[in-house]
C-alpha positions in Angstrom: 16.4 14.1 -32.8 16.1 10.3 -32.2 12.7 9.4 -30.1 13.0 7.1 -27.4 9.6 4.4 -26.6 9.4 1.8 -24.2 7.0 -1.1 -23.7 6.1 -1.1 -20.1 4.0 -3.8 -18.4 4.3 -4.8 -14.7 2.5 -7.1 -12.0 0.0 -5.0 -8.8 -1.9 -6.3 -6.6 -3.5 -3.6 -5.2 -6.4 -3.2 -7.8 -6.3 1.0 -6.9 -2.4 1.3 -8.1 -3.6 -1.2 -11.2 -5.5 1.0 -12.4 -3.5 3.9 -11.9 -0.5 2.2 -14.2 -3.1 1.0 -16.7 -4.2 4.7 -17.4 -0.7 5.5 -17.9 -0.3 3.1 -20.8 1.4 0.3 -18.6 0.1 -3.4 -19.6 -0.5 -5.0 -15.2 -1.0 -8.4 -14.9 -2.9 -8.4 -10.9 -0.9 -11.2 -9.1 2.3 -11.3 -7.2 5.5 -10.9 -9.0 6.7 -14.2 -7.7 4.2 -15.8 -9.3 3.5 -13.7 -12.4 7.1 -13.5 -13.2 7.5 -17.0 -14.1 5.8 -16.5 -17.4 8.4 -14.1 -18.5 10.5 -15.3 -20.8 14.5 -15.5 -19.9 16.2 -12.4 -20.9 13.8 -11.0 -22.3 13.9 -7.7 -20.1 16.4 -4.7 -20.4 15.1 -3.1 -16.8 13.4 -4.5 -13.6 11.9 -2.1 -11.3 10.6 -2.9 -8.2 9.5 0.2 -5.7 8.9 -0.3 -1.8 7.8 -4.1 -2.5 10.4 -5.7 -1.4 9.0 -5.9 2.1 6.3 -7.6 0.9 8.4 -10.3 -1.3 10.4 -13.6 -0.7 13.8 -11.9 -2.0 15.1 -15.3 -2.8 12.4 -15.8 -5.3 12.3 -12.5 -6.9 16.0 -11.9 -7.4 16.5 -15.7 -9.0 13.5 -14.6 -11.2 15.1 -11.2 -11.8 17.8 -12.8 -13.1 16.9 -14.9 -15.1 14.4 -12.8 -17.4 17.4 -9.8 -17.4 19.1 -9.2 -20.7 22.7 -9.6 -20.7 24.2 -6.0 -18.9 20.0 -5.5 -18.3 19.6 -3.4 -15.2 17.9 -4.1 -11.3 16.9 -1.8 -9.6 14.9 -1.7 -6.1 13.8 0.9 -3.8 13.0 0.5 -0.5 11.2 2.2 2.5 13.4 3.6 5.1 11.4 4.8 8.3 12.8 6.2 11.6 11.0 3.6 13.8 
C-alpha cells in the first residue's frame, strides 16, 4: 500500500482558527493571504485552498498570487458562502 503525506501550512487571521490548524499539524503564518502570499515562492504549490474567504479578499490580488505560486496543472480551489438574504 503506498502512503500518501502532505506538507500543509496556510495564512489565518483569526488567532482562534490559528490555533485550531496549528493543533492539527498545519504550519499558519497570522496575516492576510495577500500579504503573506508574496513570500511564496513561484510554483512551488500543488493545491491552493481558500474556504469562505473570499469575501473578505481583493480577488485581483489573490488570484494573480494564486497563480503564480501554482505548479504547472497545480489546482485552485475556493469555496464560498451562499446565504438566502
Amino acid at each position: 500500500m503506498k502512503r500518501f503525506s502532505m506538507d500543509a501550512s496556510g495564512f489565518e487571521i483569526s488567532p482562534v482558527l490559528a490555533d485550531r490548524a496549528s493543533e492539527k499539524g498545519i504550519r499558519v503564518s497570522q496575516v492576510p493571504a495577500e500579504q503573506g502570499m508574496e513570500s511564496v515562492s513561484d510554483n512551488s504549490q500543488d493545491v491552493i485552498l481558500i474556504s469562505e474567504a473570499m469575501g473578505y479578499l481583493d480577488p485581483e490580488k489573490v488570484f494573480a498570487e494564486a497563480f503564480r505560486v501554482l505548479k504547472p496543472g497545480g489546482l485552485n480551489i475556493y469555496t464560498v458562502r451562499h446565504t438566502n438574504d
